[in-house]
Rosetta silent file (secondary structure, phi, psi, omega in degrees, C-alpha in Angstrom):
SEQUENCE: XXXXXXXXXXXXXXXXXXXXXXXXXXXXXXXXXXXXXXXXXXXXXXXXXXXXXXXXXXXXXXXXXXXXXXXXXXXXXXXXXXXXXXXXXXXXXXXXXXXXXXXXXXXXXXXXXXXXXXXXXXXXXXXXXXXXXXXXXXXXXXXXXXXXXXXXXXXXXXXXXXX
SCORE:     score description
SCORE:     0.000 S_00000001
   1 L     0.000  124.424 -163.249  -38.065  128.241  130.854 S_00000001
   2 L   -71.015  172.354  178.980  -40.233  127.494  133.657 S_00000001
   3 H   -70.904  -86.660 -167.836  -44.125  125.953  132.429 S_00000001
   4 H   -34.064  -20.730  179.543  -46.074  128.450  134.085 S_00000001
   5 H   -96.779  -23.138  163.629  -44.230  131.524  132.494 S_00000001
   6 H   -86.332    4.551 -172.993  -44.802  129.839  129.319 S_00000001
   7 H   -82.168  -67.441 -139.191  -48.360  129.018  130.420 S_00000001
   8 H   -89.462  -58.731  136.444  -48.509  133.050  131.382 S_00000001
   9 H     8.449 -111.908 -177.088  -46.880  133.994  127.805 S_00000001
  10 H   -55.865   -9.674  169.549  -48.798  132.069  125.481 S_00000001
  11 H  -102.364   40.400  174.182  -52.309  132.975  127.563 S_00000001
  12 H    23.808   32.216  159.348  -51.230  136.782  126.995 S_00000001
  13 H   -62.232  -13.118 -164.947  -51.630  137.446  130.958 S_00000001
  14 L   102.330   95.784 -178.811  -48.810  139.374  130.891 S_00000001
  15 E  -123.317  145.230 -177.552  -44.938  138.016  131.907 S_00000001
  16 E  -115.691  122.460  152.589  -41.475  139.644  132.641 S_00000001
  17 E  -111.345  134.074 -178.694  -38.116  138.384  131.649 S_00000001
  18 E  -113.737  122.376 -150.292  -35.440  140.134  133.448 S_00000001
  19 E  -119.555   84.479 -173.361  -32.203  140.067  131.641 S_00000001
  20 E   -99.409  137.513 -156.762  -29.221  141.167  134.052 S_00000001
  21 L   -84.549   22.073  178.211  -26.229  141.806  132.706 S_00000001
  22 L   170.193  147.976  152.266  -24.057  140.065  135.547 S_00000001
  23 L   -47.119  -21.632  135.782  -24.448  138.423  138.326 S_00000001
  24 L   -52.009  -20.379  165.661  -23.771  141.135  140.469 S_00000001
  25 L   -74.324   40.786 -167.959  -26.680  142.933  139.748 S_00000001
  26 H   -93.795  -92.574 -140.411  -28.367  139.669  142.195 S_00000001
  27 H   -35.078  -74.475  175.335  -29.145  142.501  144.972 S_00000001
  28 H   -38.885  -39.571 -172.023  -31.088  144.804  141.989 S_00000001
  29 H   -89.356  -21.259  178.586  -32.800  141.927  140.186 S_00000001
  30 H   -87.675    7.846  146.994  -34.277  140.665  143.691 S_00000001
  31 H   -75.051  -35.979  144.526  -35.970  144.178  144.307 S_00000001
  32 H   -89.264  -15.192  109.306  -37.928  143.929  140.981 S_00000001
  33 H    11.039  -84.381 -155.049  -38.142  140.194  141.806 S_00000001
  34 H   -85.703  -11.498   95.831  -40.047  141.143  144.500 S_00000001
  35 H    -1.360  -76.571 -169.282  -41.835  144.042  142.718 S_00000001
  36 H   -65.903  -25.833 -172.741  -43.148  141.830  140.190 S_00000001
  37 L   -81.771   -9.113 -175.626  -44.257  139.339  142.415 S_00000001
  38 L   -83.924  -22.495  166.493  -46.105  142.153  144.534 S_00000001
  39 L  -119.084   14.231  177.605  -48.706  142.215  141.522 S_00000001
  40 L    64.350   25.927  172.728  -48.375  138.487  140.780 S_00000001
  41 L   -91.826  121.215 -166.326  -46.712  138.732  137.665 S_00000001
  42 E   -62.890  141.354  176.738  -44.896  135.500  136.312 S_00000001
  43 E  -153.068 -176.732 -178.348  -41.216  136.360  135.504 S_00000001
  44 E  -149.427  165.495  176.162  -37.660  134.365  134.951 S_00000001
  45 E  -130.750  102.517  147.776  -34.248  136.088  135.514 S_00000001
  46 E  -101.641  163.762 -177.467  -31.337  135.572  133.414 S_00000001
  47 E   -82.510  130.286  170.992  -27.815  136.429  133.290 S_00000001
  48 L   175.057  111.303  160.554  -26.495  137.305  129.790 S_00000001
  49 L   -58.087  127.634  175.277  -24.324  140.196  128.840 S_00000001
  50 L   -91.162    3.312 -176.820  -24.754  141.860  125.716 S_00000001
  51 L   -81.226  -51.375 -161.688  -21.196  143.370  125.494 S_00000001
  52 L   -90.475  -15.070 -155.536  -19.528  139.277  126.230 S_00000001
  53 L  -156.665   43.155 -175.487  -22.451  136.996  124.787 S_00000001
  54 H   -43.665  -35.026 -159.923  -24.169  138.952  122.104 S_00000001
  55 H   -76.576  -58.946  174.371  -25.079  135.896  119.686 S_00000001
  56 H   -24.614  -63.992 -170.092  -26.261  134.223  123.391 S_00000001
  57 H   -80.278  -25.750  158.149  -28.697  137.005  124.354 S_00000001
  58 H   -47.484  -93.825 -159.189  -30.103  136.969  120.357 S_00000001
  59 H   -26.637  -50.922 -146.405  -31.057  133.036  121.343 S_00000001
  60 H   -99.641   17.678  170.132  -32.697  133.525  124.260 S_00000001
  61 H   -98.526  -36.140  174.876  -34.589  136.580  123.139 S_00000001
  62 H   -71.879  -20.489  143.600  -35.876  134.712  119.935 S_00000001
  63 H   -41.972  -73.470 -161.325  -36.672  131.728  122.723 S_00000001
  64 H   -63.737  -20.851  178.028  -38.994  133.818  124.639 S_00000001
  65 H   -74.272  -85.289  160.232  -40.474  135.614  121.209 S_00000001
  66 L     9.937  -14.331  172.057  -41.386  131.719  119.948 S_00000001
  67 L  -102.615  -43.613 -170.800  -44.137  131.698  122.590 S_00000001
  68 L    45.453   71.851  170.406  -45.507  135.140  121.194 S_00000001
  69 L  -133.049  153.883  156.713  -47.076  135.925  124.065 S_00000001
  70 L   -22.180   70.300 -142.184  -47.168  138.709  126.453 S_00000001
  71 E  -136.191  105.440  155.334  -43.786  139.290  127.500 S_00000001
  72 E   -74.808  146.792 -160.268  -42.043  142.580  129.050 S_00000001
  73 E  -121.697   77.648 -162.622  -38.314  142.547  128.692 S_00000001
  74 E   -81.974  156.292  172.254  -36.570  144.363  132.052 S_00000001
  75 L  -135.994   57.713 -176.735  -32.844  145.309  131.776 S_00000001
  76 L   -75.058  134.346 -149.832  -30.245  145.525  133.908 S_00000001
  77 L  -174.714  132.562  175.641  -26.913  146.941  133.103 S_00000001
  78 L  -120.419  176.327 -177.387  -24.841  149.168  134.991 S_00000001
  79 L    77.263 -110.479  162.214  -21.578  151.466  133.382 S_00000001
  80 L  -117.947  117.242 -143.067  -22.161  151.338  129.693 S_00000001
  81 L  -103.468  136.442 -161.332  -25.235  149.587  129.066 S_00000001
  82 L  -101.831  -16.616 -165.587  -25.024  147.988  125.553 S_00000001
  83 H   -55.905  -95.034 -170.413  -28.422  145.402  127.284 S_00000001
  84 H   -34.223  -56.241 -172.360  -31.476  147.869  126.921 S_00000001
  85 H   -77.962   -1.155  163.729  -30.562  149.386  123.596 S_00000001
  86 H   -91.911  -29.590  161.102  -29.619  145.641  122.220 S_00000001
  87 H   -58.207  -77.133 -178.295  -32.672  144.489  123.462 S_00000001
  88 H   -36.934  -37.550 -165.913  -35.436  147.663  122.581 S_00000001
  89 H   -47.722  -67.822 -163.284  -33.421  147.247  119.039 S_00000001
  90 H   -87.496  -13.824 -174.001  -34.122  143.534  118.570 S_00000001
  91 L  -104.626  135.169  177.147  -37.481  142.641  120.744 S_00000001
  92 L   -73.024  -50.242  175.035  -40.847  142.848  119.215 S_00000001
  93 L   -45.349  145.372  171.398  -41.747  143.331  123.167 S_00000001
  94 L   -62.566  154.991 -153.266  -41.713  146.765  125.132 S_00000001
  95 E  -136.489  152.238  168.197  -38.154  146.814  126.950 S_00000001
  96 E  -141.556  130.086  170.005  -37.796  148.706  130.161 S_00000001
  97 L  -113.763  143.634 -174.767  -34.574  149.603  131.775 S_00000001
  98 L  -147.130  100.942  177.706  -33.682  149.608  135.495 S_00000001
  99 L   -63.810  112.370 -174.448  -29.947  150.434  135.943 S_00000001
 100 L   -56.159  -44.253 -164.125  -28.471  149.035  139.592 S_00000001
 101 L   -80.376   27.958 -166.343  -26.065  152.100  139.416 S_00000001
 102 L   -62.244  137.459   18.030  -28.886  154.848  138.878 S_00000001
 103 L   -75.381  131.421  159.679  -29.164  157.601  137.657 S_00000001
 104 L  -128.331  116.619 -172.537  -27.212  156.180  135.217 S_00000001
 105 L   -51.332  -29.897 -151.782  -27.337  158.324  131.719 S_00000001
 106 H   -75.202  -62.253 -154.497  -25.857  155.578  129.157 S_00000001
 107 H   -80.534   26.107  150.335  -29.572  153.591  129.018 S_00000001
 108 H  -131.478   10.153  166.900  -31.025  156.598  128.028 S_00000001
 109 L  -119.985   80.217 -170.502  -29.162  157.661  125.297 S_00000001
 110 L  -106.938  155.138 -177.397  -29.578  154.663  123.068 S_00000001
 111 L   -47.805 -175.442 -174.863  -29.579  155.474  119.037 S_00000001
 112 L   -94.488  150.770 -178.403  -32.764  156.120  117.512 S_00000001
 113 L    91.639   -3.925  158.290  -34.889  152.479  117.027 S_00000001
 114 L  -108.316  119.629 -163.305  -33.998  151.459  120.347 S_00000001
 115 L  -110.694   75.172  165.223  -37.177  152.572  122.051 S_00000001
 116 L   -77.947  138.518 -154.289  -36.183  151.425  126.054 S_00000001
 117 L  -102.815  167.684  159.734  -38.599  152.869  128.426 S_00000001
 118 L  -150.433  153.764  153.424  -36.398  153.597  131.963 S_00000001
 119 L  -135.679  139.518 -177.912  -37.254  153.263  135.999 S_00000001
 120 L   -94.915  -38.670 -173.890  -34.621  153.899  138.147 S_00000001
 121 L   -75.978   73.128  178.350  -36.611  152.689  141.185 S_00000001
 122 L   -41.373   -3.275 -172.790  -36.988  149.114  141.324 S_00000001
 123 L   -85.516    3.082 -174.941  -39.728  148.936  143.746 S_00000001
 124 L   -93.997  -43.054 -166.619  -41.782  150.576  140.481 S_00000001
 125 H   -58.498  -50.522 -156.101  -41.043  147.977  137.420 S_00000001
 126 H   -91.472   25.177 -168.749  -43.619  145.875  138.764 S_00000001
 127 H  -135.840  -38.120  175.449  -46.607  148.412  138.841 S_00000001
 128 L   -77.168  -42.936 -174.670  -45.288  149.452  135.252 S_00000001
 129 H   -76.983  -64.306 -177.156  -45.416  145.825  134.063 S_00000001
 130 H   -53.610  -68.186 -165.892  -48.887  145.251  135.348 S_00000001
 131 H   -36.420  -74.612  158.812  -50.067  148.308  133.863 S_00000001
 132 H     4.365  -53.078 -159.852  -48.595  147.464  130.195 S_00000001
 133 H   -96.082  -28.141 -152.696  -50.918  144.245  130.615 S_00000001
 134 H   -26.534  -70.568  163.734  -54.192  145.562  132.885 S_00000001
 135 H    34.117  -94.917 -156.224  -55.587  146.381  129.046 S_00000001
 136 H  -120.917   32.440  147.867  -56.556  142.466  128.308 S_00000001
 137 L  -157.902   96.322  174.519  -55.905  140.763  132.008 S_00000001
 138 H   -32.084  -44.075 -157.419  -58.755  141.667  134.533 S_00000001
 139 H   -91.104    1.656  151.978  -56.634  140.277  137.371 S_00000001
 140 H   -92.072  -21.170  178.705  -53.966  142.599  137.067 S_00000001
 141 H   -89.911  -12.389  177.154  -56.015  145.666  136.491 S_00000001
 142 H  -103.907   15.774 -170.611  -57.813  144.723  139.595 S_00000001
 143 H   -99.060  -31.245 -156.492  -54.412  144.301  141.877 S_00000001
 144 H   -71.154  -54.878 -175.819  -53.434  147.705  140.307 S_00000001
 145 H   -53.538  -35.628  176.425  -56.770  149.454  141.534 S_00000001
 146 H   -64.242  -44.307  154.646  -56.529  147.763  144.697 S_00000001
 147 H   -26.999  -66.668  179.181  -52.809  148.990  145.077 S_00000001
 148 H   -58.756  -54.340 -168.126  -54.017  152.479  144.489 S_00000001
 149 H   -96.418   36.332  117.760  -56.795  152.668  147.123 S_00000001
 150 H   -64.931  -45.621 -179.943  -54.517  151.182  149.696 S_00000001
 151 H   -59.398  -33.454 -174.721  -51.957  153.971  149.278 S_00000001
 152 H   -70.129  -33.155 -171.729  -54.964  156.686  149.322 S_00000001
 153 H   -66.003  -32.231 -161.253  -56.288  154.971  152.271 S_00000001
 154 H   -71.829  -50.364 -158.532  -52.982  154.804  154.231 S_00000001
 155 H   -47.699  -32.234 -178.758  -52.145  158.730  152.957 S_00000001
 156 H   -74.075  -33.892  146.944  -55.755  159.435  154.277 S_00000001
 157 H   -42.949  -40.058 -156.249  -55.328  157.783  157.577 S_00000001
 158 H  -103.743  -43.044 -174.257  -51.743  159.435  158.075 S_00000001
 159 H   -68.071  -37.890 -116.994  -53.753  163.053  157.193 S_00000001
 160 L  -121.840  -18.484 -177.374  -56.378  162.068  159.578 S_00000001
 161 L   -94.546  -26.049 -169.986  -53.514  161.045  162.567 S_00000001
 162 L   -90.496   25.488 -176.859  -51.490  164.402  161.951 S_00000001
 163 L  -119.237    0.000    0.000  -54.760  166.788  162.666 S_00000001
């Protein structure tokens, strides 16, 4: 665990761990990668199945709970994804799943008490994850607003080219 994300944690700013369930997902986790980093949100990535390395993803989620800080949990898992609903189960933190094979149905039928959130779109998570925090960290609620009246501006430009 990098400093700065526990720096980012424990000063409740708001942080993302994104917990992909192979290494093959690399293509998927560097599109919310790059998402999150588009609002300046601190994040780590690890690999860690919950079907082959159950007791393994229990450590490192009770690591990152031990700063008990401000932590969003992302989840990727494609087929049948045992990640989001072992995570939402087990995480004090909000859990959001964003399946590389989407639409994929399995992360949204998890029993009742796993309460995973879903985006299909990675280019999204990191606009969801600021929001979650805006609340209690000015500098994310003002990246969000700024976000939004760039998009109005461009749609209103684009109205204003087609007349």
């Amino acid at each position: 665990m990098g400093a700065s994300f526990a720096e980012a944690a424990a000063g409740r700013r708001g942080c993302a761990v994104i917990f992909a369930g192979s290494d093959s997902d690399r293509g998927h986790v560097e599109k919310i990668v790059q998402s999150l980093e588009g609002f300046g949100i601190p994040h780590e990535v690890r690999i860690c199945s919950a079907h082959k390395e159950p007791e393994r993803l229990m450590s490192l989620l009770r690591e990152y709970e031990r700063l008990g800080g401000a932590v969003a949990y992302i989840a990727v898992a494609g087929g049948t994804d045992a990640l989001s609903g072992t995570l939402s189960f087990h995480a004090l933190a909000p859990v959001l799943s964003c399946p590389p094979d989407a639409p994929n149905p399995s992360c949204l039928s998890n029993p009742p008490g796993s309460s995973n959130a879903v985006i299909y779109d990675p280019r999204n998570v990191g606009r969801f994850v600021a929001q979650l925090f805006a609340a209690f960290n000015p500098e994310l609620a003002g990246r969000l607003k700024r976000s939004r009246e760039e998009k109005v501006k461009a749609l209103e430009s684009s109205d204003r080219e087609g007349r």
